[in-house]
N, C-alpha and C positions, 0 to 999 in steps of 0.2 A: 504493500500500500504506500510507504513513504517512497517507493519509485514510483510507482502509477502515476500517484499525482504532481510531481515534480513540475509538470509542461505548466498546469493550472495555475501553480503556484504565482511561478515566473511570469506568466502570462496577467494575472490578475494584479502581482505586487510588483513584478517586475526585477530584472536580478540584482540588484544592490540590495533590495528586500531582501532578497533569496541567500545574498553576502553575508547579511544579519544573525537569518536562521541557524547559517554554518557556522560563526561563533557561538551564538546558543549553543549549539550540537556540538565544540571542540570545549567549550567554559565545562558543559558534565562531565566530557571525558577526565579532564584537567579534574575534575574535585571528585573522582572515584577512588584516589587516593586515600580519601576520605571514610571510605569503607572499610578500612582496616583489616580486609581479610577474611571481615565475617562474614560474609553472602556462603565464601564459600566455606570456610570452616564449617557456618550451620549445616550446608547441601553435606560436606563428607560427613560430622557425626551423626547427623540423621538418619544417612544410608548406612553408619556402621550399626547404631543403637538399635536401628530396626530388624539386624537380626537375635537381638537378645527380648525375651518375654517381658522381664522385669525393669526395660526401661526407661516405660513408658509416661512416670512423673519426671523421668531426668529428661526426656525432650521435649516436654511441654514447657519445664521449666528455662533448659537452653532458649528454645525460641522468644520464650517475655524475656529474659535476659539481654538476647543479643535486640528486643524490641527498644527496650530503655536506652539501649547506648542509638540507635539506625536515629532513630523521633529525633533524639537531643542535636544529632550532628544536622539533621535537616533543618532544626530552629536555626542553628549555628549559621547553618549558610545563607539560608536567607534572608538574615539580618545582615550577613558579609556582602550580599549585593546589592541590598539598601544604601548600606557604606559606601559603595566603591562604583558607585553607577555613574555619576560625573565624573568622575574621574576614566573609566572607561569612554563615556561618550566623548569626552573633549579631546584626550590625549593620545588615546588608545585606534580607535577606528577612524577610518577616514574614509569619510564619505563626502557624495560628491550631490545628489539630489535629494536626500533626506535631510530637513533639520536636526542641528543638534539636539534638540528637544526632546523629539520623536527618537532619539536614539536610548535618551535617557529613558524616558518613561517605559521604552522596551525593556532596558536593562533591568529597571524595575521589577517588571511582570515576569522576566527569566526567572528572576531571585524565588517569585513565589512558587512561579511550575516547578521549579525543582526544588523546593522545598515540600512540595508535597508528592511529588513524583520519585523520592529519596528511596525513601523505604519499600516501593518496591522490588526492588533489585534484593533485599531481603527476603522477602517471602517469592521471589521466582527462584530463590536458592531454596529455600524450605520445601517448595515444593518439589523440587529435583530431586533432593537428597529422601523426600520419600515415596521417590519413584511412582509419582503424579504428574508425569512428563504430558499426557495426551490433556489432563484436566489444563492445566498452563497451558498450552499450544491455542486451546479452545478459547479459555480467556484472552489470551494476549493477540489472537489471531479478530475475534470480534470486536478487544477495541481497538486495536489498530484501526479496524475498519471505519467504526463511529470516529476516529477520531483525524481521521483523512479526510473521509469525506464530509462528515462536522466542519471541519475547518474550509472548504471550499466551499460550502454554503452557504459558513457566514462571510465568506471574500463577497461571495455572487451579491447575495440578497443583503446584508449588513452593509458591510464599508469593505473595500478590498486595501487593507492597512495591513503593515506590521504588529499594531498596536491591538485591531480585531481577530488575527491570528496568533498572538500569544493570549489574549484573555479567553479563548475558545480552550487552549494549552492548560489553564488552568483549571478548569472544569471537569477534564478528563484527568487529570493527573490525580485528581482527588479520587475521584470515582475507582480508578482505575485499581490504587492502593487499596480500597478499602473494602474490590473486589480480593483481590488477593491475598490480603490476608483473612477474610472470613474464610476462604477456601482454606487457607492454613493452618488455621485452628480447626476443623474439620475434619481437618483430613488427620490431624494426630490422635493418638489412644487417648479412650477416656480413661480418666484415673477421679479417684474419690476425691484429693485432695489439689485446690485451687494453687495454680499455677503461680508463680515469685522469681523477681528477681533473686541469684545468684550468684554473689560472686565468687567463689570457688569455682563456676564451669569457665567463668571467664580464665582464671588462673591456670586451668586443667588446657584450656586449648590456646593456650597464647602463645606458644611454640611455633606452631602452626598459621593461626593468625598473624604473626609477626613476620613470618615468612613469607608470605601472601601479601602483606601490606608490602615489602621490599620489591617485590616482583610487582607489584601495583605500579607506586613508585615512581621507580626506573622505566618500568614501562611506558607509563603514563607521558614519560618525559621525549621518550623515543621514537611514539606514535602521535603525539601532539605536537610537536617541534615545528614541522614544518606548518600548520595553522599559525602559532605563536608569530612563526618571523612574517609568514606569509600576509598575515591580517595589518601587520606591521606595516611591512615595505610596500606591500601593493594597495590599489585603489580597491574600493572595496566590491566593483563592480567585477575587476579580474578576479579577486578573489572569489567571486560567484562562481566564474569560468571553474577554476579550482577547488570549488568545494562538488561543485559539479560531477565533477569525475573521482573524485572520493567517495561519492554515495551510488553512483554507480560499482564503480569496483567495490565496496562494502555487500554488495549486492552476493559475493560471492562465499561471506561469512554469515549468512543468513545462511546459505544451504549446508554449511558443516555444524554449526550450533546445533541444530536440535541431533547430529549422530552425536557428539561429546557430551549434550544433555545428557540423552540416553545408557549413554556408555557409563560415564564417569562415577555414578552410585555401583553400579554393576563391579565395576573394574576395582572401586574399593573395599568391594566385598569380598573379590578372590582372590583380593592380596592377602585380608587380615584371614581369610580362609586359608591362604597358602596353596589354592590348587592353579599349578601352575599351566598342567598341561588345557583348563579351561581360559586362563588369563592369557594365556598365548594366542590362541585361535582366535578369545573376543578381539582382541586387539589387532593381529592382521586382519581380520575382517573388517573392523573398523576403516584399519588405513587404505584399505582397498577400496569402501566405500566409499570413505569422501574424495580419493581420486575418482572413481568413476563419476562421481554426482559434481565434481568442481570443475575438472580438468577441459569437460566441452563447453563446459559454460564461457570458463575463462580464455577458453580460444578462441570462440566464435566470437566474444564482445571484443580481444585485443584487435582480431583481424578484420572485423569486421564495424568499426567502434562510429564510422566515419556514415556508414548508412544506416547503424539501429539508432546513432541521434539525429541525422536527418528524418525517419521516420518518427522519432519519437517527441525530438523540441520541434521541431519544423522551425527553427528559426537560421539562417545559413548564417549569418554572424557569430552565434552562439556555436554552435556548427563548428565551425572553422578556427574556433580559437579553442575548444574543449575536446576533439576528438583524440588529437596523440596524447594528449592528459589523460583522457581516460584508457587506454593501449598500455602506455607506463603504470598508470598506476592500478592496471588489471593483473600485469604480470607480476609484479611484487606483493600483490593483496593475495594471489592463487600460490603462492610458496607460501606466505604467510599460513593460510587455510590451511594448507596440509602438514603443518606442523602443530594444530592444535590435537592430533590425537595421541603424541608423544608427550605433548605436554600434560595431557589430563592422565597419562601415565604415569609422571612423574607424582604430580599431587595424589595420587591414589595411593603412591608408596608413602608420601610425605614428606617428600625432599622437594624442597625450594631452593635448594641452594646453587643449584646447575644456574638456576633459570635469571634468576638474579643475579650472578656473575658475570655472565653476559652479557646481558643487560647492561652493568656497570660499566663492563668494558666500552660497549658498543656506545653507548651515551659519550662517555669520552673520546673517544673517535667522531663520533657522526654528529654530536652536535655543532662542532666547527665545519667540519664538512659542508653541514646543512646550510648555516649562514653564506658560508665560500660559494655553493652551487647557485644560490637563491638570488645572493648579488652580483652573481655572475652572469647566471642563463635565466632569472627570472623564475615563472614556477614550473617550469620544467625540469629545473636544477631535482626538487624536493622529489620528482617519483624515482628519478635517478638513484636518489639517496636511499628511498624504501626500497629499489630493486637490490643495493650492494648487502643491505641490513638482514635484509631473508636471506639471499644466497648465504650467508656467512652461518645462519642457522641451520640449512639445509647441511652446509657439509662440516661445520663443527660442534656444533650442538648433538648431532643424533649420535657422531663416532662416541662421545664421551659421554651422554648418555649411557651407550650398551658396555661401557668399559665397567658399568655399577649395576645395571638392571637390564634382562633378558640378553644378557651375553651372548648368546650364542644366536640371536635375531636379527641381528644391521644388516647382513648380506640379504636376506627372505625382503627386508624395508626399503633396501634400494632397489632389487633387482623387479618385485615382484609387486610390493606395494604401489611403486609409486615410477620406477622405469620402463614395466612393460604399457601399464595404461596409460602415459605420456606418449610414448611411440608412437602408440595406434593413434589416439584423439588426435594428435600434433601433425601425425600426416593424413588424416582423413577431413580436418579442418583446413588444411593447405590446399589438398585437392580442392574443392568446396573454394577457398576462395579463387585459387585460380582458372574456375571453370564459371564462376560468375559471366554473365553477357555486361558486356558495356552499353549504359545507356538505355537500361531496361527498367521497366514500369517498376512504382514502388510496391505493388501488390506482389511481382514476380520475386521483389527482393527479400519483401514481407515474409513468404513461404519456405528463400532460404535461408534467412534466417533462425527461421524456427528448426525448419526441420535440420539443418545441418547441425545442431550438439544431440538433437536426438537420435541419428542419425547414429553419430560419433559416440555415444552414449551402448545402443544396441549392438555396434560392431565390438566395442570392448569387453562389455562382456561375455556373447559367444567366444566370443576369441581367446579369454581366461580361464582356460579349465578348473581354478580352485572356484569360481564363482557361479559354477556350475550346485556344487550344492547349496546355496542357498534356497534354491527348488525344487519344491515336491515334484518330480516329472511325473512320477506316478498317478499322484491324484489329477493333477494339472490332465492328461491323457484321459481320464476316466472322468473330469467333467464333462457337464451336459450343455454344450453352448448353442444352443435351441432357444426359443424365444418360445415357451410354454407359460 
């Protein structure tokens, strides 16, 4: 949904507007830091406790616990952007057709959407870790809905402003919290005795937590950087350009989040179970998945980036200045992806310490980098920088990985996980764009668009014989495909 309507957006507020939004959407990222860890500390004790009978007041209690500290940091912050709103509109953004004013008052109304939009990120970990993946998907898939199309509404019929677009933000963000956590409370064991703050379980998981916040962090720093200089140095209208092609490519961590939802309660159960020969199999299967589900996507939009946003903004200026932005920063967002199922491997043992190291390092490197690319080449410089940052995880991150956990696995990760489905997707998307007609209608391009990741999707799995069991061929043959 938050791709659907992008064109409406632009079209209605126009993209300096659209500039705006994407600091909104880099200021959360920047205060997830915020979270200390606990989204997911709650997701893993949850998935661990819920294989024990008896301990079901200790996570009723964990979750008010880790409620008291989520609440307070969300008052926190939106009192911090009350504070710091002038000073964002006058010094910060540079804008070129919106008054200062109207920047402020935005900055304002950010403060409160995420103030109350905080705490959920808590209870969509609560609900992971007990493995109430499909109940969230439903939730978060509906308001998305209400709250895209909510917001184009009130552009239409309302006022098409920044300032009617983020007070719609507020209403949903409210709503939306208070969906999730009644599901949350729900969904845990009843127990006779009313649920309390704790501080002991804080004490119990702050190892964890703390390691989670450092990998936050660093991260935070690594993935937001190029916003940071980007909102800085540039007008905020390119910065539209730029943010443009970030939420497209983002596009392609929407289809691996829900396999690591799914996995990651799983994966922590048959570590503290110890069976390994099950934790091996979940987990190439995993990797295998989100290659086959990322990998067409991510080629068809690098290769093809120049005609799905002429079909998609219809605008050729916009067009013309976002397509290799979006190519760049497709191909560094699809390593990125496929390094989240190593990582949720990692936290399931409980070691943060890889992941943050790296991290450290890399921030120290990359963030001179960043600035050097950005006042050099503009914002072309920054998908550069995202391309060098995954490659370096792809091939040093995983070797030192297996040198601690699943030893005897890197060769099956490179060759099978993630090299042989590259091959195939990588040359049947080539094909595919070099057999395109020039100068052919948009319906004709429309069709291959689509159909060439699906395409490239169905060849790769034939083509992988371990991916052959993931289907009953049996029953599959002995259904009745009659229209009875």
């Amino acid at each position: 949904m938050s791709l659907v309507f992008i064109p409406l957006y632009i079209k209605f507020m126009g993209i300096e507007s659209y500039g705006l939004i994407g600091i909104f959407v880099s200021l959360i990222a920047l205060l997830a830091i915020l979270d200390m860890g606990l989204s997911s500390t709650l997701s893993r004790e949850l998935a661990r406790l819920s294989t024990s009978e008896d301990s079901a007041q200790e996570s009723r209690d964990l979750v008010r616990t880790m409620e008291f500290v989520y609440w307070g940091v969300g008052i926190i912050i939106g009192v911090g952007f009350l504070a710091l709103a002038p000073l964002i509109a006058h010094y910060w953004v540079k804008t070129q057709g919106i008054p200062v004013q109207i920047v402020q008052r935005a900055v304002l109304i950010m403060g409160l959407v995420v103030a109350f939009q905080w705490p959920a990120s808590l209870y969509d970990g609560g609900l992971i870790g007990l493995q109430r993946q499909v109940l969230l998907n439903i939730v978060r898939s509906v308001m998305a809905t209400v709250q895209h199309m909510g917001a184009v509404l009130v552009l239409w019929l309302i006022s098409p402003s920044i300032l009617a677009y983020f007070t719609w933000q507020i209403f949903i963000s409210i709503l939306q919290t208070l969906i999730l956590a009644y599901f949350v409370w729900k969904s845990l064991p009843i127990t006779q005795k009313q649920s309390a703050f704790q501080k002991h379980l804080l004490r119990k998981n702050w190892r964890f937590a703390a390691g989670m916040t450092s990998i936050s962090i660093v991260a935070t720093i690594l993935t937001q950087t190029d916003k940071i200089i980007l909102s800085k140095l540039l007008t905020l209208r390119v910065f539209g350009y730029y943010m443009l092609a970030v939420n497209v490519a983002n596009a392609l961590s929407y289809l691996v989040q829900p396999i690591s939802a799914a996995l990651f309660p799983k994966l922590s159960q048959l570590v503290l179970d110890e069976d390994k020969t099950n934790l091996f199999a979940l987990y190439h299967n995993g990797c295998k998945l989100a290659s086959l589900i990322v990998l067409p996507a991510a080629m068809t939009l690098a290769l093809f980036s120049k005609e799905i946003l002429t079909l998609w903004i219809r605008d050729p200026e916009i067009v013309q200045h976002a397509f290799f932005l979006v190519s760049l920063m497709v191909i560094g967002t699809a390593m990125n992806s496929l390094m989240v199922l190593p990582y949720i491997l990692q936290l399931s043992h409980g070691w943060t310490k890889l992941v943050f190291s790296q991290n450290v390092i890399s921030t120290i490197l990359l963030v001179p980098l960043m600035i050097f690319m950005v006042n050099n080449f503009g914002a072309v410089g920054a998908p550069m920088v995202w391309i060098v940052l995954n490659a370096g995880y792809l091939f040093i991150m995983i070797p030192l990985m297996h040198k601690r956990i699943l030893t005897s696995e890197m060769k099956q990760w490179y060759l099978l996980d993630i090299g042989a489905p590259l091959l195939i997707i990588s040359g049947i998307v080539l094909i595919a764009r070099f057999l395109l007609p020039a100068d052919t209608s948009k319906y004709v391009i429309l069709v291959w668009v689509v159909l060439t990741p699906v395409i490239a999707f169905i060849i790769a799995f034939l083509a992988l014989p371990t991916t052959h069991a993931w289907i009953d061929w049996a029953k599959l043959r002995k259904f009745d495909f009659s229209l009875k």
